[in-house]
N, C-alpha and C positions, 0 to 999 in steps of 0.2 A: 235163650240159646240160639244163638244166628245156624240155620242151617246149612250145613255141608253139602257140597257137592261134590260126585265124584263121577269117574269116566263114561261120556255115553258113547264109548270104544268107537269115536265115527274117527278113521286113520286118514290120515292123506300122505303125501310124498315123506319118505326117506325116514318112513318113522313115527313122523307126527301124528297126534292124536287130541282132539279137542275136545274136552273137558264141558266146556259151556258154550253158548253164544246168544245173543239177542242183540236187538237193534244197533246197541250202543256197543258190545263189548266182543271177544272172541278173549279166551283162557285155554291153553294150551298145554301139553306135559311135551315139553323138548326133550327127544333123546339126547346123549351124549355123542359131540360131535358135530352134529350141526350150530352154525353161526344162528345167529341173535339176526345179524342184519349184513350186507353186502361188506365185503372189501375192495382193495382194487383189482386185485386176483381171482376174485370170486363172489360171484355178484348172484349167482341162482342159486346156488346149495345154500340158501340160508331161509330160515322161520319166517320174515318177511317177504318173501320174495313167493312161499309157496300160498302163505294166507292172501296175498296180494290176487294168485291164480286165482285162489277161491273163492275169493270176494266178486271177482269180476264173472266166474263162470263160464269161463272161455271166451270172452269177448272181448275181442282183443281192441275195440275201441269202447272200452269202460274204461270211465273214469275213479273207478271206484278202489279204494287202496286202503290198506290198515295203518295206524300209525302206534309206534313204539313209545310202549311206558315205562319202559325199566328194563334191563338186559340181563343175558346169564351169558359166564363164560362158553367159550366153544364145548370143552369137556362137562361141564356141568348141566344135568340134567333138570328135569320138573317144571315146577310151575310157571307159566310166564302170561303176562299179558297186554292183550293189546287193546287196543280203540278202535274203533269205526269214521272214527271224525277227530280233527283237530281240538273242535272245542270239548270231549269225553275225555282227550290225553290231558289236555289241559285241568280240567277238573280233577282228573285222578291225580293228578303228579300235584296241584297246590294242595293236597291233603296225604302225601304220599307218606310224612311224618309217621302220619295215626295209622298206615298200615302195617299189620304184625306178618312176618315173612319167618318161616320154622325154616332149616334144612337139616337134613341127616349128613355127619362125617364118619368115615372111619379111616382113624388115623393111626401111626404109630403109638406104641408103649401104655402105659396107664396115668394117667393123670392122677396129680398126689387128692387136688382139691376134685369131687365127686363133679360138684357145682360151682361154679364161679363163673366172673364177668372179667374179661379183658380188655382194659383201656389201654389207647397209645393215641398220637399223632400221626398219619398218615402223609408220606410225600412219595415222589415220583421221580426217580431220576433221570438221565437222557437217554439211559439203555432202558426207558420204561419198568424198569423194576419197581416195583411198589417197597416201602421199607419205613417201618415204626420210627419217629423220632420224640424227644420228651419236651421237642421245642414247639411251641404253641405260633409260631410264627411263621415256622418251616413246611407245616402239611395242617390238616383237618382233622378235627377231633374223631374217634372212630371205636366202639362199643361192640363186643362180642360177646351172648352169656352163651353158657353151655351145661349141657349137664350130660351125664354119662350115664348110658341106658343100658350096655352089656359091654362083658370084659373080656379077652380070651389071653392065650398067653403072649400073644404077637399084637393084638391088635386093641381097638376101642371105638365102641360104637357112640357116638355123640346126636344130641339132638342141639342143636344150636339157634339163637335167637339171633336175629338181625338187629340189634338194634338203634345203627347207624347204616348206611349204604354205601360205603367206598368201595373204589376200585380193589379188588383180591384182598377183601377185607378179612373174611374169612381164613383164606390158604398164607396168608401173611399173620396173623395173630396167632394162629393153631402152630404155626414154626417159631415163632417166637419164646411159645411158652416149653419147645422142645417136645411136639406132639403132630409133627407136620402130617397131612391129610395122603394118604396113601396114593402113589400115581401121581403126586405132584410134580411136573419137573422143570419149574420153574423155582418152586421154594420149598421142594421137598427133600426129604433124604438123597443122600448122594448115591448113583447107582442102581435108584429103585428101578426095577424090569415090570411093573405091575402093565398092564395095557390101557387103564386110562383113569381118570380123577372120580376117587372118589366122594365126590360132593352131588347133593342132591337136595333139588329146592324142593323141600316136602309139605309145604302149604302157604296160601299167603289169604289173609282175610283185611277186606275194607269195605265201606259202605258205597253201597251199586250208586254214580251217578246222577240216575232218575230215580228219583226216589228216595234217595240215602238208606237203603234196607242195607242191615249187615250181610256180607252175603262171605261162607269160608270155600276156599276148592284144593284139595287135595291129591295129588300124584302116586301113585302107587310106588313103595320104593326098587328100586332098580333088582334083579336077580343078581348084579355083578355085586351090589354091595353086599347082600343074603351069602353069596358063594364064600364071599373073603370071611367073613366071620363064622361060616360052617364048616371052614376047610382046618381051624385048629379046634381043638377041645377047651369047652369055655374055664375060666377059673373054679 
């Protein structure tokens, strides 16, 4: 059994809180909210930008930077990781297949099937919406299992499997099947006032770099997802 790791509560800016770290790697639990990585509007509220501070340790002519292996939306919380070097991202991302990625949803309604897997085609159109299509030509294949861990009368708590990596693979598949992710307001219910998504990357395991040891790291799940499933009375 590969062992678990979980928070060594060390926090840094706006939230963040890092999980692990050694030579090669840094693993993160992203709140909700902050960016993954810069945009053109905002270049320091984001995950890279504060591990980059940390990395350097104030020194403002270090060279030293972390480099991104995988991303999570702005509203999406948990696990995230990074590299220490070019050739660590590189390694992890030519085996990125074999890594197992869990998240927690809680979405609208009850799902009829407990468990199940959702396939479609994934494409992108100019408004950037992401949207399933059954043409193999048109977008990338794209795999979602899920299974359902508690019921209430409003809502559903899911434990979900990655097991492809597209863009709003997730928040696009879960509205498809007519179960969209609560706080979505890109592909969710019309009108929903909730204050923000909730999806949550709740573990991701692959084998460490150096070494190839199986190594798993886990995020504690968010209060905001706890709150919504304690605020109705379960089935």
């Amino acid at each position: 059994m590969p062992k678990k790791r979980r928070s060594s509560n060390r926090r840094l800016a706006r939230g963040l809180e890092i999980l692990y770290e050694d030579k090669e790697l840094l693993v993160v639990n992203k709140p909700a909210g902050l960016l993954t990585v810069g945009t053109q509007t905002n270049k320091s509220r984001t995950v890279c930008y504060i591990l980059t501070d940390y990395v350097r340790k104030g020194c403002l002519k270090s060279r030293k930077r972390v480099f991104v292996v995988h991303r999570l939306d702005q509203w999406t919380s948990g696990v995230l990781v990074f590299a220490k070097s070019e050739e660590v991202k590189l390694r992890l991302q030519a085996r990125w297949k074999d890594t197992a990625k869990k998240y927690l949803a809680v979405v609208y309604g009850s799902p009829a099937k407990k468990e199940d897997t959702i396939t479609s085609y994934l494409a992108e159109n100019k408004a950037y919406v992401v949207y399933s299509t059954t043409d193999a030509a048109k977008g990338k294949l794209a795999r979602t299992a899920y299974k359902v861990l508690k019921e209430t009368k409003e809502f559903s708590l899911l434990e979900i499997g990655l097991l492809t990596g597209r863009k709003n693979q997730i928040r696009v598949h879960l509205a498809d099947v007519g179960h969209p992710v609560v706080g979505d307001r890109k592909y969710g219910k019309a009108g929903d006032a909730h204050r923000r998504l909730a999806l949550h990357s709740k573990s991701i395991s692959f084998k460490h770099p150096a070494g190839g040891r199986q190594m798993t790291f886990e995020a504690r799940t968010p209060s905001y997802l706890n709150n919504l499933l304690a605020d109705k009375a379960d089935r």
